[in-house]
C-alpha positions in Angstrom: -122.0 -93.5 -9.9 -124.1 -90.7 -9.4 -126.9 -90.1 -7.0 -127.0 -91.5 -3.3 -128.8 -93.7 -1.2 -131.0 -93.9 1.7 -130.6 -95.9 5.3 -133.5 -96.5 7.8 -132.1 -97.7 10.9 -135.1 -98.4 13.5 -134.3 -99.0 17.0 -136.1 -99.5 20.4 -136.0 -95.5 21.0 -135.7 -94.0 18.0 -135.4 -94.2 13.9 -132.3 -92.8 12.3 -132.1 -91.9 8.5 -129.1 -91.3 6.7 -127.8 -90.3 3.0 -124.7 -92.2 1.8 -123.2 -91.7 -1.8 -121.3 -94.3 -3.7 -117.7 -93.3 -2.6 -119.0 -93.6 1.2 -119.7 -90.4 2.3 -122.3 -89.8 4.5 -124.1 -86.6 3.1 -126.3 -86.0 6.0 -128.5 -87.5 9.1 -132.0 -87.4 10.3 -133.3 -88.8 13.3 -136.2 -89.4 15.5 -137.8 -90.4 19.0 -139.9 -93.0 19.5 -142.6 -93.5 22.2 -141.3 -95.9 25.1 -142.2 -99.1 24.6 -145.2 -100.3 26.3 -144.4 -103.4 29.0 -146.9 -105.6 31.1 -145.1 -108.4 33.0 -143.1 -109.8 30.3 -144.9 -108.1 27.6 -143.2 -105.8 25.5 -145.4 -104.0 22.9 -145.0 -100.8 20.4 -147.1 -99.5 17.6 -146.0 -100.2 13.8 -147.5 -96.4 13.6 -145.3 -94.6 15.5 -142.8 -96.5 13.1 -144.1 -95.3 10.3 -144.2 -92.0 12.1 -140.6 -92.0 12.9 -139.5 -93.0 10.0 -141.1 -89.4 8.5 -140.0 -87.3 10.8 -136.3 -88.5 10.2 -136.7 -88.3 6.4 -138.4 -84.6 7.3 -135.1 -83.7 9.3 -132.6 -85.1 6.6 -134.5 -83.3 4.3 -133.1 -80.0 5.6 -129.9 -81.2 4.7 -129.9 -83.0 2.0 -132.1 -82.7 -1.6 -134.0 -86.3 -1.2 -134.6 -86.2 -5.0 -131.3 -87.6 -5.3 -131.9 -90.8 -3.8 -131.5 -93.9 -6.1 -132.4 -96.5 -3.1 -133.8 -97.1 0.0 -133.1 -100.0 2.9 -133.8 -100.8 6.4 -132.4 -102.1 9.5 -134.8 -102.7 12.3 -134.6 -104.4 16.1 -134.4 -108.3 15.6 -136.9 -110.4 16.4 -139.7 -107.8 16.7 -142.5 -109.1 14.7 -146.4 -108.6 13.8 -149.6 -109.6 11.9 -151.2 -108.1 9.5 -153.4 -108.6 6.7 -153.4 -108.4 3.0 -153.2 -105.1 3.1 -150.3 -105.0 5.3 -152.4 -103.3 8.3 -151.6 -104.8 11.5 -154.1 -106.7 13.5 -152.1 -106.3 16.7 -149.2 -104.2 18.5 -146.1 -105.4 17.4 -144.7 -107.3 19.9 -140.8 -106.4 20.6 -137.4 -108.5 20.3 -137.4 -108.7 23.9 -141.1 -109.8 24.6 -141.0 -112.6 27.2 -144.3 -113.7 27.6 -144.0 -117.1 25.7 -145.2 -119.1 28.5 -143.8 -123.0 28.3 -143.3 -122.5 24.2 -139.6 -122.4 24.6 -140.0 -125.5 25.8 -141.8 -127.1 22.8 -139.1 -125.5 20.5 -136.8 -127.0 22.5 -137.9 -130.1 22.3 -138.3 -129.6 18.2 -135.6 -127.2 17.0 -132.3 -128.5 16.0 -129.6 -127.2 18.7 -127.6 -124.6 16.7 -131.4 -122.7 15.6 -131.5 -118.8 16.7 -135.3 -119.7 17.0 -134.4 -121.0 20.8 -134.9 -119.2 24.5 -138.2 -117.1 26.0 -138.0 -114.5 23.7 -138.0 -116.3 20.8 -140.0 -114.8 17.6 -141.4 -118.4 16.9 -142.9 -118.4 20.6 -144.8 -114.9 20.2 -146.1 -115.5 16.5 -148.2 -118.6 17.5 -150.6 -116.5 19.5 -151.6 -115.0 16.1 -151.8 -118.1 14.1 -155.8 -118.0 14.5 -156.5 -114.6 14.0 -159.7 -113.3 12.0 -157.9 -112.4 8.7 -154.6 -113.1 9.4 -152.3 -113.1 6.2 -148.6 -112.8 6.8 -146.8 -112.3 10.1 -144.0 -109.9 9.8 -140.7 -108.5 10.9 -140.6 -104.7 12.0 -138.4 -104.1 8.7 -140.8 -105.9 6.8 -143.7 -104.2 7.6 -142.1 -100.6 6.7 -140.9 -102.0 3.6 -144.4 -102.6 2.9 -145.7 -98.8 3.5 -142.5 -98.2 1.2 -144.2 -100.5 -1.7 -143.1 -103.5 -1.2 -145.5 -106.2 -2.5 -144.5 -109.9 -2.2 -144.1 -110.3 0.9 -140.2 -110.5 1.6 -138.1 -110.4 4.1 -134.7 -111.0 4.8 -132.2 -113.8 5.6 -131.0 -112.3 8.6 -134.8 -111.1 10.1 -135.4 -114.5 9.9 -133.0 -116.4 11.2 -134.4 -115.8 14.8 -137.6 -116.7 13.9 -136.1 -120.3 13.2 -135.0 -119.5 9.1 -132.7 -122.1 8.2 -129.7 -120.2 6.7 -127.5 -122.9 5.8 -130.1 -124.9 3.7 -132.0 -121.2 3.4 -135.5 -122.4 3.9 -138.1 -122.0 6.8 -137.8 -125.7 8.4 -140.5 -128.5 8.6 -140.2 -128.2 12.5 -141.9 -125.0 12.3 -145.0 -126.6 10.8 -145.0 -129.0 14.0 -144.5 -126.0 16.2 -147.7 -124.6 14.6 -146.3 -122.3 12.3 -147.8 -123.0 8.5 -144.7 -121.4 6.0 -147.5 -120.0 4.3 -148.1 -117.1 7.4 -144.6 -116.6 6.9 -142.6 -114.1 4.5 -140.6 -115.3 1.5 -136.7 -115.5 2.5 -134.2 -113.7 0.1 -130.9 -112.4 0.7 -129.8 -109.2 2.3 -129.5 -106.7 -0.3 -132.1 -108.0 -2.8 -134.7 -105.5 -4.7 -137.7 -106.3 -3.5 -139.9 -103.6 -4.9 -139.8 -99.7 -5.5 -141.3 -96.7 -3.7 -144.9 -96.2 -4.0 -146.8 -93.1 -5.4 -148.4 -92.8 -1.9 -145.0 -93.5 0.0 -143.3 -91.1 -2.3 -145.8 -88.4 -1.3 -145.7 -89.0 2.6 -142.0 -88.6 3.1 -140.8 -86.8 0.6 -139.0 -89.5 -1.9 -138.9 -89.9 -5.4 -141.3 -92.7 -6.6 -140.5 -95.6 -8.2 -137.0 -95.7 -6.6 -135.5 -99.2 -5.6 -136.3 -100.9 -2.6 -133.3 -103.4 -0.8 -133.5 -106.2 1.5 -132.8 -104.7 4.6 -131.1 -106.6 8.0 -131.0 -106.3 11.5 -129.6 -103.5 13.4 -127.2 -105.9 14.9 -125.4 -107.0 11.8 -126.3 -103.0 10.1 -124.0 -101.9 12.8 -121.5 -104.5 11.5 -121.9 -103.5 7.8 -121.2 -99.8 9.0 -117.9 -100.5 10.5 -117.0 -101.4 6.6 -115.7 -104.5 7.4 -116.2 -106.8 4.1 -113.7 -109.8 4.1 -113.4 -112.6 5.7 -111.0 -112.9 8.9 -112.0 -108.8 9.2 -113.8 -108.3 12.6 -115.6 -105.2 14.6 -115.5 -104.2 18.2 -118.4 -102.3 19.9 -116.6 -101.2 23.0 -119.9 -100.0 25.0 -121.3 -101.2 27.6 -120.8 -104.6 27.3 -117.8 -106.0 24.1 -119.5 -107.3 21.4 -117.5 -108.9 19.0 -118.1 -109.5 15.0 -116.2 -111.5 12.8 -116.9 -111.9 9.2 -116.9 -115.8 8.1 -116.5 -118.1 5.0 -118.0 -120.6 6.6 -121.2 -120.7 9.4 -120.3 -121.2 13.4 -123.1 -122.0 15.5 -122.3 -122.4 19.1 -126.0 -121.5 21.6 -124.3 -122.5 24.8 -122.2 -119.2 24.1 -124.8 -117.0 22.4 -123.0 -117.2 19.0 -125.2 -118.7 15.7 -124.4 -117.1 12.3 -126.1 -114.3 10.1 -125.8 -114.6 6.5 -124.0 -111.9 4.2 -124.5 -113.2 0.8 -121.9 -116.1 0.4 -120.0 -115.0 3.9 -121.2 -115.5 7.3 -121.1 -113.2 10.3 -120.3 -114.8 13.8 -120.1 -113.1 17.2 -120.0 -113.1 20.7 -121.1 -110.1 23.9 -119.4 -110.0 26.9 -120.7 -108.9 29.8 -117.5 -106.7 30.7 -117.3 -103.8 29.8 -118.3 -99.7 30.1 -121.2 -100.8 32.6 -118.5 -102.4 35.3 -116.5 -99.1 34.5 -119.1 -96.6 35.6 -119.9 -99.0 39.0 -116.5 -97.6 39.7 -115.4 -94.5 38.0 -117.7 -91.3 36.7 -117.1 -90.2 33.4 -115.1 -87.4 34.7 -112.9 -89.7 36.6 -111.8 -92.0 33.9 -111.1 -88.5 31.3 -108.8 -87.1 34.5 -107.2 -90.5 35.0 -106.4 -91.4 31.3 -102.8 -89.1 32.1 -102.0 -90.9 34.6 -102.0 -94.6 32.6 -99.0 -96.2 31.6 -99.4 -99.2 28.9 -96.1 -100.1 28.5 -96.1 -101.0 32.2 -98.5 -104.2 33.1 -100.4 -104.0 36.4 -99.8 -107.9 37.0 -103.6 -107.6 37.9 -105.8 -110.3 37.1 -109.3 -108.9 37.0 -111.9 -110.3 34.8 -114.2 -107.8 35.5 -118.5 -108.1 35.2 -120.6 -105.7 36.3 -123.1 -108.5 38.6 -122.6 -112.3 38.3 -123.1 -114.3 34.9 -120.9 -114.4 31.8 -122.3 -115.1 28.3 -119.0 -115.0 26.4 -116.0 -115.7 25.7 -117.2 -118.1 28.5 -120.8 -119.5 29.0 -121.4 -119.2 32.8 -124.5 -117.8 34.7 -122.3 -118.5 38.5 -118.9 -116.6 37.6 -118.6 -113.6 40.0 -116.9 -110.5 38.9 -112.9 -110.9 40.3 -111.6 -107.4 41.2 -109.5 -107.9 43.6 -106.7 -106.9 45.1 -107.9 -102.8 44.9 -104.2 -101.0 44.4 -104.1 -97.7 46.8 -103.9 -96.3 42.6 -107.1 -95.3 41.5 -105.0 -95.3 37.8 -103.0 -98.1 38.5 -107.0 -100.1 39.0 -108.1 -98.2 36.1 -105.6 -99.5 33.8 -106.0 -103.6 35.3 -109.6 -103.3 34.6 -108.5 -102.4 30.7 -105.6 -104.9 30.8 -108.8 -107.4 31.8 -110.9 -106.0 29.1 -108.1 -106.8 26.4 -107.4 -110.3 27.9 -111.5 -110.9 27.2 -111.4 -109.7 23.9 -108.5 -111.5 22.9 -110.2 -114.7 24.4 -113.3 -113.7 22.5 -111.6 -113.7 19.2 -108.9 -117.2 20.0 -112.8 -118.6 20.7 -114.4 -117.8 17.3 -111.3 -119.2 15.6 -111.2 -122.5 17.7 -114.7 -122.8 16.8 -113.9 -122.7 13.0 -113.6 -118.7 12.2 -110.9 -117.2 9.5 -108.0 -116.2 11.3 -108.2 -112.7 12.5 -107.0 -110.1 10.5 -108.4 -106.6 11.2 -110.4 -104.8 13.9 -112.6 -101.9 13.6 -113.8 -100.2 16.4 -116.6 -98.1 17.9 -118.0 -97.0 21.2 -117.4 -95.0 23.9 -114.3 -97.3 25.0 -112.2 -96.3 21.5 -111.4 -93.0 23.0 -109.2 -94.2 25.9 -105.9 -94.7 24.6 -105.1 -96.5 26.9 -107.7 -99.0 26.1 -106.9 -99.1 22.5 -103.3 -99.5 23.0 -103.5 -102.8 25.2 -106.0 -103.9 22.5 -103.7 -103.1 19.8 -100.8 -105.4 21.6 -103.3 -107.8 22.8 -104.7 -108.7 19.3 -102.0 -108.1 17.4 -103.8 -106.9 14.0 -104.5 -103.7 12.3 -107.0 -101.7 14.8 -109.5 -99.4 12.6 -111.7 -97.0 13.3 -115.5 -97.8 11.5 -116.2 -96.2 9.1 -119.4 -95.1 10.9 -121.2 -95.7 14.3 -124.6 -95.6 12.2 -126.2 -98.7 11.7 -128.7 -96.6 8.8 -125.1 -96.6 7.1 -124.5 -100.2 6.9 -128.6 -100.7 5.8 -127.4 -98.2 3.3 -124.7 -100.3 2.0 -127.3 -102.6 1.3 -129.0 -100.5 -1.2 -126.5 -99.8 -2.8 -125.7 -103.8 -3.3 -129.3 -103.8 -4.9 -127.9 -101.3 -7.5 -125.2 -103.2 -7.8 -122.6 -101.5 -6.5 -120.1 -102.0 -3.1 -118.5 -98.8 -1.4 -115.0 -99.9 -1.5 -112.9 -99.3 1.7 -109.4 -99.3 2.5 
């Protein structure tokens, strides 16, 4: 399979862009900085130019690096939930308004009140909330997801987006179909994109896209995804029962499912990969209580000094600030770190004993809640380069602990164009 293809990853800060060939290998990287975000009260708002803008500037920089008339396919991954309108033209008629915009007034209330339980569509922020304020708007024809919208200055025509864009806007991914509630909500499916899978063609590079950033025309455009689950594609998980780990600041787990797991009291519903499912859960724990105690320096110096083979017999579970999301829902449990040893190591190491225990929990969750059994890890983050760390993980979990295969998320968008060429990188 000769060529390579392209990955767009667009995040709150920044745009990424990277080259992938069909063995895997990521042939180079290009990246970008976004304006910040523009915020009033609960308003969070950026301009679907300065995407566009990023996503040039990127292309520019891998340019340097790699010959762009190479590239076979293009996909993107972009923040989910962000959304705007535009018109049949694809030009906005508003800022976009971001993933975390939570000026919905009492709306979450009404979609409470209409949404079935185990819909993404729920909570303050949701995308269903912020697109009704556009639903009258002078020449309003489609409202849109950030990826979306750039796959339309790419070529796109019809109007697509993706399964896993949608979801939190209140798709249906089990019966794949926007629901009837959303009509009662206010939301007509006809202001709303077509649904296809992740991974589809839906269209080819323009002559006018071609020109601005450098591609060849007429290339194949995929159905992108979210960054969320592009970081989850990236780790090159691809069977069932095999799981990621982001070990950053907080422990996000993902575990790839043959069957969907909704469960909204603890922040898990389930994105859909073709015929599998991805479920997951974020702790609060993780690299933001570490730095409340340690400095970066700290932990590298104290790393020596830790012993895995000998348990602490702490029993931390250890937040940053009060509230826990997962492996257990509760907004009142306080962070428990307590008895202090006279050790700064020997507290080190209980607060990464703690941190296994909560991943461990996190998985034993998703599998009492109907997940495949567990049967690999892949890790990223800061966290994977204490030994320590990964060691108690390792004896906590009991399974095969793998590094990603890459910490892009434009890398797992890019697996996605190749799946529109129909091929899948195959990894170990």
């Amino acid at each position: 399979m000769y060529g390579f293809v392209i990955g767009l990853d667009l995040g709150t800060s920044g745009v990424r862009a990277v080259a992938v060939d069909a063995s895997g290998q990521i042939l180079g990287l290009g990246s970008a900085t976004l304006p910040a975000t523009k915020t009033t009260g609960a308003r969070r708002e950026q301009s679907p130019e300065d995407w566009w803008n990023g996503c040039r500037t990127a292309l520019d920089e891998l340019s340097l690096k790699v010959d762009l008339s190479g590239a076979r396919a293009i996909a993107v991954d972009a923040t989910s939930g962000t959304i705007l309108p535009v018109d049949n033209h694809n030009r906005p008629l508003a800022p976009a308004r971001m993933y975390d915009d939570a000026d919905t007034g009492d709306l979450a209330a009404k979609i409470k009140s209409l949404a079935p339980r185990e819909s993404a569509a729920h909570g303050a922020t949701s995308p269903a909330a912020r697109a009704l304020e556009w639903v009258k708007l002078p020449r309003l024809h489609c409202i849109l997801h950030q990826a979306d919208w750039i796959n339309g200055c790419l070529g796109a025509t019809h109007w697509q987006t993706d399964e896993n864009n949608a979801l939190k806007t209140g798709y249906d991914p089990v019966n794949r179909c926007w629901p009837d509630w959303l009509r009662g909500f206010g939301l007509s499916p006809g202001i709303l994109p077509e649904v296809v899978p992740v991974g589809t063609p839906i269209g080819h590079v323009s002559a006018q896209a071609a020109i601005a950033l450098g591609l060849p025309e007429g290339i194949t455009i995929a159905a992108g995804t979210t960054d969320g689950c592009a970081t989850f594609l990236a780790s090159g998980a691809s069977e069932p029962g095999e799981a990621s780990t982001a070990l950053g600041s907080t422990i996000v787990l993902k575990l790839l499912s043959d069957r969907p797991i909704f469960a909204p009291e603890l922040g898990i519903y389930s994105h859909r990969l073709g015929d599998t499912w991805l479920a997951g859960g974020a702790s609060n724990c993780g690299g933001k209580t570490l730095l409340q105690h340690f400095t970066s320096e700290q932990l590298a110096t104290l790393e020596a000094s830790l012993d895995p083979a000998k348990p602490t017999g702490t029993d931390y579970y250890p937040l940053p600030s009060v509230g826990e999301r997962f492996p257990v829902a509760d907004a009142k449990l306080a962070p428990r770190l307590t008895p202090r040893p006279p050790s700064d190591a020997e507290f080190l190491q209980g607060i990464y004993e703690a941190f296994a225990r909560v991943e461990q929990t996190g998985f034993a969750k998703l599998r009492e809640l109907g997940c495949p059994a567990l049967r690999s890890v892949r890790h990223a983050g800061g966290g994977s380069r204490s030994a320590t760390w990964m060691t108690l993980r390792a004896t906590a979990l009991g399974v095969p602990q793998l590094p990603a295969w890459s910490e892009e998320a434009a890398a797992g968008a890019a697996r996605l164009a190749w799946r529109a060429l129909g091929h899948e990188i195959a990894f170990a």
